[in-house]
N, C-alpha and C positions, 0 to 999 in steps of 0.2 A: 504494500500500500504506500502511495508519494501522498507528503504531506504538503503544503503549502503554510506560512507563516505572514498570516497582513499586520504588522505592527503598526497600531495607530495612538496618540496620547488626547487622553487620558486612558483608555482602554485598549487592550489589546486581544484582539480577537482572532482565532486559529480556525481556519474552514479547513478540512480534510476532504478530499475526493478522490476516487481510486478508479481506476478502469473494471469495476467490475460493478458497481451500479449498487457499492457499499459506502457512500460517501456518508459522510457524518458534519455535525459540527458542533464546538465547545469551546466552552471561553477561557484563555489564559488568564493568571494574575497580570492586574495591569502594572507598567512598568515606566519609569520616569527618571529624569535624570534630576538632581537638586541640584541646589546653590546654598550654602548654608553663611550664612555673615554674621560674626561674634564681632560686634560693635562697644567700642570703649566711649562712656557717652558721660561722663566723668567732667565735669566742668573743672576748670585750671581754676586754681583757688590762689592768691599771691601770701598766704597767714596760714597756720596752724591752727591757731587758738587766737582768740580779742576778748573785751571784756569790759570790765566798766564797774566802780566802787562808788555807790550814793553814797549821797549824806557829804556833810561839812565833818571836817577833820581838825579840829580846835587845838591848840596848844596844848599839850600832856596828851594827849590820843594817839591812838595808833588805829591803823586799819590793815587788811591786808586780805588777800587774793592767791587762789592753787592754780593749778593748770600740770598738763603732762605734757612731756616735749621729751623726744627723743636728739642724740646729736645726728650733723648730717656728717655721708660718707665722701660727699662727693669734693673733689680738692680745692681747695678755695673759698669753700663754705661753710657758715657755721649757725648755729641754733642762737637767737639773740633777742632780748626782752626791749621792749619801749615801752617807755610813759610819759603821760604828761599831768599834771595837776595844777592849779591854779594859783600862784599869789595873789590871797587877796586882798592884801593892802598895797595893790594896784592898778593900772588901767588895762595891763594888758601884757602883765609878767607871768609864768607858768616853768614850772621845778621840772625835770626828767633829763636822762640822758641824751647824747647826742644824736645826731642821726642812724650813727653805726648801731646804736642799742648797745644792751651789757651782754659779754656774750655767759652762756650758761653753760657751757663745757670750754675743759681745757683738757688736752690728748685724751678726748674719751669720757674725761671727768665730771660729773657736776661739780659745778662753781657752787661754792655756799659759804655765810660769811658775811661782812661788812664791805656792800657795793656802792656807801655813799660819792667816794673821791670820783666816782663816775657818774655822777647827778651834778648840774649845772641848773643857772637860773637864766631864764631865756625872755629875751623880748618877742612880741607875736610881731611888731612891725604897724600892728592893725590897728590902733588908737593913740595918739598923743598922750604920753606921759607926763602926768602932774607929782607933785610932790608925793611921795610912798606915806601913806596912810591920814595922808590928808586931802587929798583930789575928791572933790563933790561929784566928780566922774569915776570916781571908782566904787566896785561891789559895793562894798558897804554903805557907803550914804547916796548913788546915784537913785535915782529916784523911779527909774528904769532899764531894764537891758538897755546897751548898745548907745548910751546916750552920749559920748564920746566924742571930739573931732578926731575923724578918719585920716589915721596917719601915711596910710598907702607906702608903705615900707617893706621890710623884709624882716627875714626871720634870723635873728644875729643874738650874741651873748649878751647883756643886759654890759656888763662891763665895755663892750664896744658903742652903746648907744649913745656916750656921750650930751647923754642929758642932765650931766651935770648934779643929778642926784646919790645920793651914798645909801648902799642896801647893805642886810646883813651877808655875812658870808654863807655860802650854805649849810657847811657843816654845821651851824649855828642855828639850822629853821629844820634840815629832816632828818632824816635818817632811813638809810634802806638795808634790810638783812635778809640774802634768799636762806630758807633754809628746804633740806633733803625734807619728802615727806616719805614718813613710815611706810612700808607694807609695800615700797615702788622705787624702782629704779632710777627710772624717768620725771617723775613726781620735783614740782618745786611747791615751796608754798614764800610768798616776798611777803614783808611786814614795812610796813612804812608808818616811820614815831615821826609824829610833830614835835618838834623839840624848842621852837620859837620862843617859848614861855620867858627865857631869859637873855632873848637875844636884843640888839636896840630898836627893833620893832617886831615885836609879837606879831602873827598872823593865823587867821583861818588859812588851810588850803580846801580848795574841792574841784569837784569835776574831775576825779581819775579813769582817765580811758587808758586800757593796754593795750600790747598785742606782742605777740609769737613771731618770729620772721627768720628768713632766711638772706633777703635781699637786704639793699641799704635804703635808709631814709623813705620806713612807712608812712610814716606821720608829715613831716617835714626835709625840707634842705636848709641848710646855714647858708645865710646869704643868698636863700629867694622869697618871693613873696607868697605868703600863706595859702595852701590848697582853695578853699572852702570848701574843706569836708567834714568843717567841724572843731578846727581847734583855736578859730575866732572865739565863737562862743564859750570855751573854756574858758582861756586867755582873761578873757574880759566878761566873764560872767558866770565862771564856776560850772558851765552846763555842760555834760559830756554826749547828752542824747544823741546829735549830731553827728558825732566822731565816732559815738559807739555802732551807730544805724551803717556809717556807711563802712568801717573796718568788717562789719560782721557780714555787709554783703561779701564781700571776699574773704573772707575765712571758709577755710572748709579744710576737709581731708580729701587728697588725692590719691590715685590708686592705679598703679598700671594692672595690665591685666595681661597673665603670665602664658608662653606656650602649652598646650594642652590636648589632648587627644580625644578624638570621636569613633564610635562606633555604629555602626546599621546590624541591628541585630533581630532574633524572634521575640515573640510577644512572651510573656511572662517570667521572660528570666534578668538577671540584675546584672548587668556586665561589668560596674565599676563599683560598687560598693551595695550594702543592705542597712538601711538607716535601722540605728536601734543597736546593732552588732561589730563587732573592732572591725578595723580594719582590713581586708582580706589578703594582705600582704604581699601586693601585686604590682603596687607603685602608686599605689594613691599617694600613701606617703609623701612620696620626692614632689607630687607636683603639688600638694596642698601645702608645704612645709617651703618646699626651695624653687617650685614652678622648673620644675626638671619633669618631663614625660615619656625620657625612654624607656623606663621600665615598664610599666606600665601598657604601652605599645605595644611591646617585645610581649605582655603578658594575651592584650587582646587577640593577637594575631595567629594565636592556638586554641582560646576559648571556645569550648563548644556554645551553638547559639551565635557566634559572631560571625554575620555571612561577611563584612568589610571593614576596615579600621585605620586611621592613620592619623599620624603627628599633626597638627599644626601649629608652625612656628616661624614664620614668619610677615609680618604684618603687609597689608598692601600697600604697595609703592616701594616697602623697604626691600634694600638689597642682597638684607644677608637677616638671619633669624634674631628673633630678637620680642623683646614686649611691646606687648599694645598701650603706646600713654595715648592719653586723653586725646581723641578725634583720630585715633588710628580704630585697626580692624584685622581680624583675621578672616580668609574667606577659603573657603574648602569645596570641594565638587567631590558624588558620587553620583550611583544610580543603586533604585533602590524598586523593590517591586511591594505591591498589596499584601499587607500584611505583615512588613518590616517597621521596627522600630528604631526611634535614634535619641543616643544618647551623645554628652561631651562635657568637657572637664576642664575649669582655666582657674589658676588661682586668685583667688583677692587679696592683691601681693602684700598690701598693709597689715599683714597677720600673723600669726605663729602658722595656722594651720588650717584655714578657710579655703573653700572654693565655690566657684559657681556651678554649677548641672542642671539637669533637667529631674523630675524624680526621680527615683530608684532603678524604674524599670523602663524610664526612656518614654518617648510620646510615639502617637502611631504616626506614620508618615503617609499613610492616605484614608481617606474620611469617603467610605460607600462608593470606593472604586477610585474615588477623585484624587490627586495628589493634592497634598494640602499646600495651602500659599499664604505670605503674609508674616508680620509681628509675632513671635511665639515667648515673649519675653515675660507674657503674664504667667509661662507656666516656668520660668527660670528662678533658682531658688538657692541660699547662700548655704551652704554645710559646714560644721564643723568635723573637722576630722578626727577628731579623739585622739589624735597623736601627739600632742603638743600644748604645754598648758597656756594659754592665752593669757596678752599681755597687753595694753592699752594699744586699742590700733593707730598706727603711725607712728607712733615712738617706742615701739617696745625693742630693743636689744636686740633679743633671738628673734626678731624677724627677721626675714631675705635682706632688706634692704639695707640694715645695722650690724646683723648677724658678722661675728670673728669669722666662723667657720659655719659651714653646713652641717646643718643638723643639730645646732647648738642650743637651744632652748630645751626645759625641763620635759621629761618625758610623762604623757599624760594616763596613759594608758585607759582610755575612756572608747565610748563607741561614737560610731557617725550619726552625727545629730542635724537638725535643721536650726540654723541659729537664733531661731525665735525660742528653742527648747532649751537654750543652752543654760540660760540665766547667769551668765560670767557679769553681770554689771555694766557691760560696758553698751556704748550704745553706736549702732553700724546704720550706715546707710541703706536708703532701699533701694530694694537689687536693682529698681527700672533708674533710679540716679548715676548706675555704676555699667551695667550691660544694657547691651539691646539685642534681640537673636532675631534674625528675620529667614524665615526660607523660601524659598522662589523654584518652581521645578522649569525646567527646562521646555517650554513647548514648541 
């Protein structure tokens, strides 16, 4: 008997006809080719962490602010604190360090300690200066925000403004101590004492906005003139909301997203993991842990149930393998017929032991004959991998990015969880802010 084969998509249908007047006909599994695109959709954030301490800060007081910050690896760069707060027996003077910030590691180190000698008193540039604690244009007796003649200047050391008035010296009005916080590596906690009580002009301070950086001059430049994003209204009015609203718009956690492997496999079986249960010791590990995926590979590519499987690792446009930052992608091609399933696996690099996948057992790749198409990122979901005890994401140590060595963080010996389940404290972004999965079949 000769068969004939008409392949048509979405369906593919098999007519048999024979010379002897026994023809038949039956329908094959239909069969398609995909396109899969693992989209890093991760918004560039310029800050770690920002922030912001109400309330006035009176002579004898102290206030003070945590935050986690890891150091950076990259040469050139370093993990580094800003502030700014208020003098307010003035028009438009504000205490914090320079542009550069104070930095918070030294080889490796947390810095902790007495960081005053790196605190300066700054002019905003932004109001005419009167007499220090007697100007009816300053905080305390103006009778409104902003009521000031507009000095249209720059942002300079109060020592170069040459307006002829005498302030205290710093060391004389604050004082700043980072110290280590318990229970954390990466953990600061700063203390900032009003110390003015006895200096020759007491002052309130207020309005403290922070933030986290890696770059120079979040806040401001020496010798330019003031943003408007917020730290006029300090300056000259104790208000931080401004500076806080728009530092926090750019704050965030960034995340590459690491090389990773896919599978097209049958319906009911788990090819990369069983949530609930360790690890299957197959390579999940290396890529939840170090975004390493040849084991793993090497493991799919003899798995019963696994009809197809492969690496991918290198992003589109790039030349050579490598991760996906923010507005890159990985894209992958197979063909897959009715009745196959697919799964895939990328790390969320800011981690000890996270990844991204589809559930357990992979999604169907066609729906009542049809090959599915479209966004499938509602069904993508972040894991914990039990391998590795989590550590504040983005600054922890033993993750990829800080990590001495591979594989160096404490061993967890726990199962593969969903990280809604995990209850580590800490708090992750959601998946559809960090991935996007879209798949497209071939017609």
């Amino acid at each position: 008997m000769k068969k004939l084969f008409l392949y048509t998509l979405p369906a593919v249908l098999m007519f048999a006809c024979s010379d002897d007047d026994d023809g038949d006909m039956m329908v094959l599994p239909s069969m398609a080719d995909f396109t899969v695109r693992i989209e890093n959709v991760n918004q560039p954030k310029s800050f770690f962490a920002s922030g912001s301490v109400p309330g006035l800060l009176l002579p004898g007081e102290q206030q003070e602010f945590s935050f986690e910050a890891g150091p950076v690896t990259l040469p050139g760069a370093e993990t580094k604190l800003s502030f700014v707060t208020m003098f307010v027996q003035s028009n438009d003077l504000f205490l914090g360090p320079d542009e550069m910030g104070i930095s918070l590691y030294q080889a490796g180190t947390r810095v902790t300690g007495d960081v005053t000698d790196q605190v300066a008193l700054w002019d905003a540039g932004t109001e005419v200066n009167e007499e220090p604690g007697t100007g009816p244009n300053q905080a305390p007796r103006q009778s409104g925000p902003d009521t000031g003649t507009d000095e249209n200047g720059n942002v300079i050391l109060v020592s170069e403004s040459g307006d002829g008035f005498t302030y205290p010296a710093v060391n004389e009005l604050i004082e700043v101590e980072l110290e280590a916080l318990p229970d954390s590596e990466t953990g600061f906690r700063v203390i900032i004492r009003n110390i003015s009580g006895s200096a020759s002009l007491p002052t309130p301070m207020a309005g403290l906005a922070w933030v986290i950086h890696t770059g120079e001059a979040p806040i401001f430049t020496s010798g330019e003139p003031d943003r408007g994003l917020g730290l006029e209204e300090i300056a000259e009015d104790g208000d931080a909301t401004s500076l806080t609203t728009a530092l926090g718009h750019d704050t965030g956690l960034v995340t590459p997203l690491s090389p990773g492997v896919w599978a097209v496999h049958d319906a009911g079986i788990n090819p990369l993991f069983t949530s609930g249960s360790a690890d299957l010791g197959e390579g999940l590990e290396a890529i939840a842990e170090d975004g390493d995926p040849a084991a793993l590979a090497s493991a799919l590519a003899s798995k019963s149930g696994v009809t197809n499987s492969a690496i991918f690792n290198t992003p589109v446009g790039a030349a050579a393998p490598g991760p996906a930052i923010p507005g890159g992608a990985y894209e992958f091609t197979f063909t897959a017929e009715d009745g196959d399933y697919l799964s895939f696996m990328t790390m969320f690099v800011q981690s000890n032991d996270l990844f991204y996948t589809f559930p357990e057992g992979g999604i169907p790749l066609f729906n009542n004959g049809m090959p599915i198409t479209g966004d499938f990122t509602s069904q993508a979901l972040l894991y914990d991998a039990g391998t590795e005890t989590n550590e504040f994401p983005g600054a922890g140590l033993n993750q990829v990015i800080r990590q001495s060595e591979m594989d160096a963080g404490e061993e967890e010996n726990g199962v593969v969880t969903n990280i809604n389940n995990v209850g580590d404290g800490f708090t992750y972004p959601a998946v559809g802010d960090i991935i996007r999965v879209t798949i497209t079949p071939q017609l």
